[in-house]
C-alpha positions as CSV (number, residue, x, y, z in Angstrom):
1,X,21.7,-22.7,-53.5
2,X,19.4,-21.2,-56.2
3,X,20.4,-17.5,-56.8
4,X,18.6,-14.7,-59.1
5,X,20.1,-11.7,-59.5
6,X,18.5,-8.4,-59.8
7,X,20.8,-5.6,-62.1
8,X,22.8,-6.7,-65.2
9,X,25.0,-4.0,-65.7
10,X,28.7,-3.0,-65.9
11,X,29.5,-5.0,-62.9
12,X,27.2,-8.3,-63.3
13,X,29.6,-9.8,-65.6
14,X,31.7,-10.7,-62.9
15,X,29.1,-11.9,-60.8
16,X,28.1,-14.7,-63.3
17,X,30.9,-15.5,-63.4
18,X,30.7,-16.4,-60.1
19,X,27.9,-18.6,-60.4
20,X,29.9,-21.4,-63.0
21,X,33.2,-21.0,-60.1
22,X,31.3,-21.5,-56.8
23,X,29.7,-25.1,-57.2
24,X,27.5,-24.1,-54.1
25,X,26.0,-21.0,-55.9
26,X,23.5,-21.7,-59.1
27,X,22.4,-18.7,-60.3
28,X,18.9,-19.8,-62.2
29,X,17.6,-16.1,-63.1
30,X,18.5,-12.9,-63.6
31,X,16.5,-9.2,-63.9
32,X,16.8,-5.9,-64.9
33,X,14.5,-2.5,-65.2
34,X,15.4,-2.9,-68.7
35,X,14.7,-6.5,-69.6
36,X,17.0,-6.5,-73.0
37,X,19.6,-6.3,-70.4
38,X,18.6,-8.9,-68.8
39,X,17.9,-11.5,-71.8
40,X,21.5,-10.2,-73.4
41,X,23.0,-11.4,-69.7
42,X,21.1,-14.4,-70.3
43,X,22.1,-15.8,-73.2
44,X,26.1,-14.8,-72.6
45,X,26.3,-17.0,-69.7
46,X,23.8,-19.7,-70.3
47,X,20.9,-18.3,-67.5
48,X,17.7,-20.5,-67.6
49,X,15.1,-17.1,-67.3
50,X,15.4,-13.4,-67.8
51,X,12.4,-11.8,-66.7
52,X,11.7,-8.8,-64.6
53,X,12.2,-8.1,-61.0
54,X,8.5,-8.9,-59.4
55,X,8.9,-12.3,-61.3
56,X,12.5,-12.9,-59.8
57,X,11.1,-12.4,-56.7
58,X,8.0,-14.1,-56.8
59,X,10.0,-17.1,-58.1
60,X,9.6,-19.8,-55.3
61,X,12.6,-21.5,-56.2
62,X,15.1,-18.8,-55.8
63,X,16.9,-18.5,-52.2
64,X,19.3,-15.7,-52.4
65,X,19.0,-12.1,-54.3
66,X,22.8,-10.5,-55.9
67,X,21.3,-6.9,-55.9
68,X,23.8,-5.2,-58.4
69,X,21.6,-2.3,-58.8
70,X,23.0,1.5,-58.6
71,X,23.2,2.6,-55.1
72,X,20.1,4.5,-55.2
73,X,17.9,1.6,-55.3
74,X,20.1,-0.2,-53.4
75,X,18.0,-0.2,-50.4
76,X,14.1,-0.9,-52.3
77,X,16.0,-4.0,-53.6
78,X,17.3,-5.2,-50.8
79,X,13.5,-4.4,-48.6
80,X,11.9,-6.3,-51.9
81,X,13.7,-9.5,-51.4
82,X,13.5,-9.9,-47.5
83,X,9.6,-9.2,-47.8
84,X,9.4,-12.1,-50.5
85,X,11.0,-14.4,-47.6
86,X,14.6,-14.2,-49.5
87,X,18.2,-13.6,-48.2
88,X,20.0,-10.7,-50.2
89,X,23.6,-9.8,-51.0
90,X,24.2,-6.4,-52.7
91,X,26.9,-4.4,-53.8
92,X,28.2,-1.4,-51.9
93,X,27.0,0.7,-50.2
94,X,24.1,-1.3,-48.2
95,X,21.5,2.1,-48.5
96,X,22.1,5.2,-49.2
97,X,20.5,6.5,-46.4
98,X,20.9,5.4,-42.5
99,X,16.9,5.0,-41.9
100,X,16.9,2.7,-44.9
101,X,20.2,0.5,-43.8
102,X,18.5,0.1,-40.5
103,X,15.2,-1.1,-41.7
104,X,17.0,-3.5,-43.8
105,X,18.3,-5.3,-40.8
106,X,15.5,-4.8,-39.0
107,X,13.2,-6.6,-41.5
108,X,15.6,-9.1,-41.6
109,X,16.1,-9.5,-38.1
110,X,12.1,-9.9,-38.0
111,X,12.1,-12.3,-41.0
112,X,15.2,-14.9,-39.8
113,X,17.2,-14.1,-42.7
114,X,20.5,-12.7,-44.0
115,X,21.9,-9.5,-45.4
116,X,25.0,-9.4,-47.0
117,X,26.8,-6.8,-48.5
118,X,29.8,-6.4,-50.7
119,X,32.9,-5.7,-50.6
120,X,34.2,-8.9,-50.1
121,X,37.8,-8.2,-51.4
122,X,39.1,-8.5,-47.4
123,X,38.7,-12.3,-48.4
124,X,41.3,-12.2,-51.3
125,X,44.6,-13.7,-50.5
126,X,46.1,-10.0,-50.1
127,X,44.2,-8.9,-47.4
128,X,44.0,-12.0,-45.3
129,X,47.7,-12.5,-45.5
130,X,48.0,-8.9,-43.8
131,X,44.9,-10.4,-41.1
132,X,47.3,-13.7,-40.3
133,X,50.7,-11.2,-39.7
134,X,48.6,-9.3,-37.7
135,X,47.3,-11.8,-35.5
136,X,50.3,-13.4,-35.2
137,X,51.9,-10.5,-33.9
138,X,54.5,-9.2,-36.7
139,X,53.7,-5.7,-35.9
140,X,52.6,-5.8,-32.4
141,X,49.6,-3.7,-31.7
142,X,47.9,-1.5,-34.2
143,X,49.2,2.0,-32.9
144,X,47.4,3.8,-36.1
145,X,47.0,3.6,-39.6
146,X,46.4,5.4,-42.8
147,X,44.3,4.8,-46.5
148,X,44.9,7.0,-49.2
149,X,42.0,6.7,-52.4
150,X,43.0,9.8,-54.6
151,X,42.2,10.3,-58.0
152,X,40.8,12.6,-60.3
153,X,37.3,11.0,-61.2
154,X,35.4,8.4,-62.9
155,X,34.6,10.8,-65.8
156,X,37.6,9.8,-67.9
157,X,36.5,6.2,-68.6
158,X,33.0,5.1,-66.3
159,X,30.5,4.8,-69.7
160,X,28.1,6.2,-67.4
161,X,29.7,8.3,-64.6
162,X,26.5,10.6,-63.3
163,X,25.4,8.7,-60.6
164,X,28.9,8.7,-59.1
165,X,28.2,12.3,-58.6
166,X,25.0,11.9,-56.6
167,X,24.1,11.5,-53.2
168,X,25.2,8.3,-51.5
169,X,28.5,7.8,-54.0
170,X,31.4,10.5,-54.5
171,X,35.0,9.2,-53.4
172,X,33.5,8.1,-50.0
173,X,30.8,6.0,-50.2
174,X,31.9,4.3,-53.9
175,X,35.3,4.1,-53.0
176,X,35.4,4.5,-48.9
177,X,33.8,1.2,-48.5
178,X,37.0,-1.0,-49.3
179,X,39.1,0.8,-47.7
180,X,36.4,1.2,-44.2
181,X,35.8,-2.6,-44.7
182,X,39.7,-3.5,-44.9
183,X,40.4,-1.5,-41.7
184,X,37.6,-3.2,-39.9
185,X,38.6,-6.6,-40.7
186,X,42.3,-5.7,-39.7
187,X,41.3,-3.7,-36.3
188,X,38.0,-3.9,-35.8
189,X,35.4,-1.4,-35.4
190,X,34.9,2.3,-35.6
191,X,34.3,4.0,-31.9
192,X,33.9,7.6,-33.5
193,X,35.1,9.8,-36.3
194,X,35.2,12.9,-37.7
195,X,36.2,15.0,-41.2
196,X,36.2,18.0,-43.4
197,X,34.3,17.4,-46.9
198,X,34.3,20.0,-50.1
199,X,32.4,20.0,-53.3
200,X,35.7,21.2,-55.4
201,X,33.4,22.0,-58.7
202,X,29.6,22.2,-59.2
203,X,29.7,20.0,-62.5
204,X,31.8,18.0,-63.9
205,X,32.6,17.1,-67.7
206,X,32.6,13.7,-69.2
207,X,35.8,13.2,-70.8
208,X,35.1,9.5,-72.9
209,X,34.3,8.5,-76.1
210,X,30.8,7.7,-75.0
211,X,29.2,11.1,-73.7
212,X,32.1,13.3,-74.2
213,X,31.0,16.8,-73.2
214,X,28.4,16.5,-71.1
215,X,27.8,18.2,-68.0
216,X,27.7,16.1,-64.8
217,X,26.0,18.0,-61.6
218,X,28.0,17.7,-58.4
219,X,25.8,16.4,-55.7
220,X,28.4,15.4,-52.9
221,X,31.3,16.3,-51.8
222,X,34.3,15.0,-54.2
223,X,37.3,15.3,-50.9
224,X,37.3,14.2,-48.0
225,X,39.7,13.6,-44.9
226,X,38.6,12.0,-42.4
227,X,40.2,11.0,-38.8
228,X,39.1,7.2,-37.5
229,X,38.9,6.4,-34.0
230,X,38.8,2.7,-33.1
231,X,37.4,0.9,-30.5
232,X,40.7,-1.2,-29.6
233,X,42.5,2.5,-29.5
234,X,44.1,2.9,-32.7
235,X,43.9,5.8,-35.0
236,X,43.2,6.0,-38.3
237,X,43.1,8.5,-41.1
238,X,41.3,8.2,-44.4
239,X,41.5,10.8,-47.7
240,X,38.7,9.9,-50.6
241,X,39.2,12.3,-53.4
242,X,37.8,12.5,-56.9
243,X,39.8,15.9,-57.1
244,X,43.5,14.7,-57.2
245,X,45.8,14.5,-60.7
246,X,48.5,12.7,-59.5
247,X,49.5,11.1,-56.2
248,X,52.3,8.8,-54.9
249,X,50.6,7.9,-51.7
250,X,50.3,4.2,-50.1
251,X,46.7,2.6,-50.2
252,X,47.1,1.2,-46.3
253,X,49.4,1.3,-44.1
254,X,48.9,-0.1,-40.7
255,X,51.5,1.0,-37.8
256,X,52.1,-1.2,-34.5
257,X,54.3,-1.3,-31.6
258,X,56.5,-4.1,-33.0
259,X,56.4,-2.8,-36.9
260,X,54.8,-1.4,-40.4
261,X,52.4,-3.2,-42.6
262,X,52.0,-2.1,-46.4
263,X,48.5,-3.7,-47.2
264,X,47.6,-3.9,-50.7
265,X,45.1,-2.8,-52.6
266,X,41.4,-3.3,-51.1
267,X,39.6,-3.1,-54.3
268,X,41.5,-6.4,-55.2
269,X,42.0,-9.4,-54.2
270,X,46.7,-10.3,-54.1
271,X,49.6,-8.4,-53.0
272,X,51.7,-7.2,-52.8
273,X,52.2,-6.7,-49.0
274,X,55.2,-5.4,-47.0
275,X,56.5,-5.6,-43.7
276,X,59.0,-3.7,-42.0
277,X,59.5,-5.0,-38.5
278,X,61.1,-3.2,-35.3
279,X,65.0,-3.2,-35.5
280,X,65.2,-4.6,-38.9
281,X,66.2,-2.6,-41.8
282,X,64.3,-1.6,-44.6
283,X,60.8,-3.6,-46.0
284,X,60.2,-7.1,-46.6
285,X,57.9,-8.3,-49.6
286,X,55.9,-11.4,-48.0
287,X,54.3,-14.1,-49.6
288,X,50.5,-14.5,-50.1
289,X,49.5,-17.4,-47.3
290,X,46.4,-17.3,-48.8
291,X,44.2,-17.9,-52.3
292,X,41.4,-16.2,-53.6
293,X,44.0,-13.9,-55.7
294,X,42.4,-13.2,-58.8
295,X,39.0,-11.4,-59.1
296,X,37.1,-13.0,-57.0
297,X,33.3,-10.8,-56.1
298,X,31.0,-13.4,-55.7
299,X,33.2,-14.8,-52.9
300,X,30.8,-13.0,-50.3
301,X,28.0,-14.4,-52.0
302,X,29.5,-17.7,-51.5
303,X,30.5,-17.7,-48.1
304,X,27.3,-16.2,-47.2
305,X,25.6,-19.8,-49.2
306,X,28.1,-21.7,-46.8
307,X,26.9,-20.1,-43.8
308,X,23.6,-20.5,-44.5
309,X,24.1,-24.6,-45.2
310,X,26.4,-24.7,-41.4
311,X,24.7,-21.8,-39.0
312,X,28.0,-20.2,-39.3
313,X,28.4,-16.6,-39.1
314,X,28.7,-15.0,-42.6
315,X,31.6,-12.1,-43.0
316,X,30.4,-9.5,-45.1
317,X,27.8,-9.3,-43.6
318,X,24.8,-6.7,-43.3
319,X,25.7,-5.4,-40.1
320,X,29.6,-4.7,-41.0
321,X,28.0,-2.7,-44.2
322,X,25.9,-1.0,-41.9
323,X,28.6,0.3,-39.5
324,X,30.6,1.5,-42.5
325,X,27.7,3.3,-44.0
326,X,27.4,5.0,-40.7
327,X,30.8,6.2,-40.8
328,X,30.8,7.2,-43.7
329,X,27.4,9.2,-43.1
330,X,29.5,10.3,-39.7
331,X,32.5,11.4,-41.4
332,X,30.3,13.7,-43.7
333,X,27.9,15.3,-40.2
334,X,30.7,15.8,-38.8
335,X,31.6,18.1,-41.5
336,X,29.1,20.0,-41.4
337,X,28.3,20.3,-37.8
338,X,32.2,20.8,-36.9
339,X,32.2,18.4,-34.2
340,X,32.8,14.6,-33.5
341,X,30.2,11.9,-34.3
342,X,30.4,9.0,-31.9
343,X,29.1,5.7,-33.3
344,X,25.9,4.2,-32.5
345,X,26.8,0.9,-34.2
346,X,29.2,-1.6,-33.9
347,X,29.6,-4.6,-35.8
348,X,32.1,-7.9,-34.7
349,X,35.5,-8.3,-37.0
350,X,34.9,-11.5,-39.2
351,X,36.5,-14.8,-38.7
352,X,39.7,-14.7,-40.9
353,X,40.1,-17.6,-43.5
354,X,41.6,-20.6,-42.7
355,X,45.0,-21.8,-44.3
356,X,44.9,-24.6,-47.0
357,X,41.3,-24.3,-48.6
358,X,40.4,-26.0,-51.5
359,X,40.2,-24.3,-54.9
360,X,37.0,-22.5,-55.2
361,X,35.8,-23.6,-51.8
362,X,35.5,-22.4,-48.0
363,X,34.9,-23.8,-44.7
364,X,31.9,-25.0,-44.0
């Protein structure tokens, strides 16, 4: 499938890298606002054309858009690429705002094609071992569960950390999306949810060689807790803090009738993963059942390429990213307003991986 993709940043690398692993994905073309960017990306992994975005898009030839742009034009990418009769996969989140994820898959709904949307770490061998145990009853039902991402900040090391601080990012919606996505592959979805949400500090102060003393103004709130309720009963709770100096809490645990499950964690792709089951003492360190270990983004875009070739359904897909931007926009209301916020959306768990794939390869 011929692939273009549109922002060659810090992340792209990664991305491309993608493109010479995935036999089914052949990334022809690649774009950026700044087109040096693009024609550096270009020559260090042996892309055919750098150009800018209208000619990505008008480029008959590409199928499928990797929209790696910040999250603010997250959504104008995505819109772009549908209307020029392409299927797009993005990086979290899918918009910033709710009226923008919706007309996404709206447009295309209308147009007959697919939406994608990263993370796709729940794919690495890590996570999908914890999906197997699950469904194979090692813990018995998921009673509740909880997902810890606490730190003190991107300042200290991002090269460019400002937009971390705006709407639509913070600790929840740059970091709340693995940890959302994780839970939904492992329960399922959200029914309702609520939270309490602070701005700790107006500004912020870069702390790297790069930019070191500038000021950084605080546009969203950098802690938030957050209850989960899902719709098969179980009850979660979820911390996203850029405010935290040192923690020694678990990234998931998940807690059933029959046992404990330590997941790893969701921004990558191994172990390790522990299991503590009813009656037996102490935890259990459990082998990886499944590959897809190492760094893997791109293995969305992939799987997304194979359902497109078989009708399939594709996992990370536009309407899971939607119902996690959702929460995570209900988590914040909630705040505010003090109350509740039921879900409007829902999304279906994807199909776990099967045992046994080949190297660099899914089921088609």
């Amino acid at each position: 499938m011929k692939v273009g993709i549109i922002g060659c940043g810090n992340i792209s690398p990664i991305y491309f890298e993608a493109g010479r692993k995935f036999d089914i994905l052949d990334i022809v073309a690649c774009a950026d606002m700044d087109e040096q960017k693009a024609k550096a990306r270009a020559e260090e992994f042996g892309i055919a054309k750098a150009c800018g975005v209208d000619e990505l898009l008008a480029d008959p030839e590409i199928e499928l858009v990797i929209n790696l742009t910040i999250p603010a034009a997250h959504a104008d990418i995505h819109l772009q690429a549908l209307r020029a009769g392409k299927h797009t996969y993005g990086e979290k989140p899918l918009a910033v705002s709710l009226e923008d994820g919706e007309a996404i898959l709206a447009l295309a709904k209308e147009k007959g094609l697919l939406v994608g949307v990263a993370p796709d770490t729940f794919l690495g061998g890590g996570i999908q071992t914890c999906r197997k145990l699950i469904d194979d009853g090692w813990i018995g039902r998921p009673v509740a569960a909880t997902a810890f991402m606490v730190g003190s900040g991107p300042e200290s090391w991002h090269p460019n950390p400002g937009f971390l601080y705006e709407a639509g990012a913070g600790p929840l919606f740059d970091m709340g999306p693995y940890y959302l996505t994780a839970l939904i592959n492992l329960i399922g979805p959200l029914q309702s949810v609520s939270g309490s949400a602070r701005i700790t500090s107006s500004e912020r102060t870069i702390t790297n060689g790069i930019n070191y003393g500038q000021k950084i103004p605080v546009e969203t709130p950098t802690h938030i807790s957050a209850t989960l309720d899902f719709a098969g009963g179980a009850v979660g709770t979820l911390i996203t803090s850029f405010d935290v100096w040192g923690s020694q809490l678990p990234n998931i645990e998940i807690y059933g009738t029959e046992g404990t499950l330590v997941v790893p964690h969701p921004n990558f792709y191994d172990g390790p993963m522990l299991v503590k089951r009813k009656n037996h003492d102490g935890f259990t360190e459990i082998p990886l059942t499944h590959g897809y270990t190492e760094n893997s983004r791109g293995l969305g875009v992939m799987d997304m390429a194979c359902a497109l070739q078989t009708g399939r359904a594709h996992r990370a897909s536009g309407e899971m990213g939607y119902h996690v931007l959702e929460a995570m926009h209900g988590i914040l209301l909630s705040s505010e307003e003090g109350r509740r916020y039921d879900m409007k959306s829902s999304c279906a768990k994807p199909a776990p991986l099967a045992l046994g794939l080949p190297k660099n390869a899914l089921d088609r």
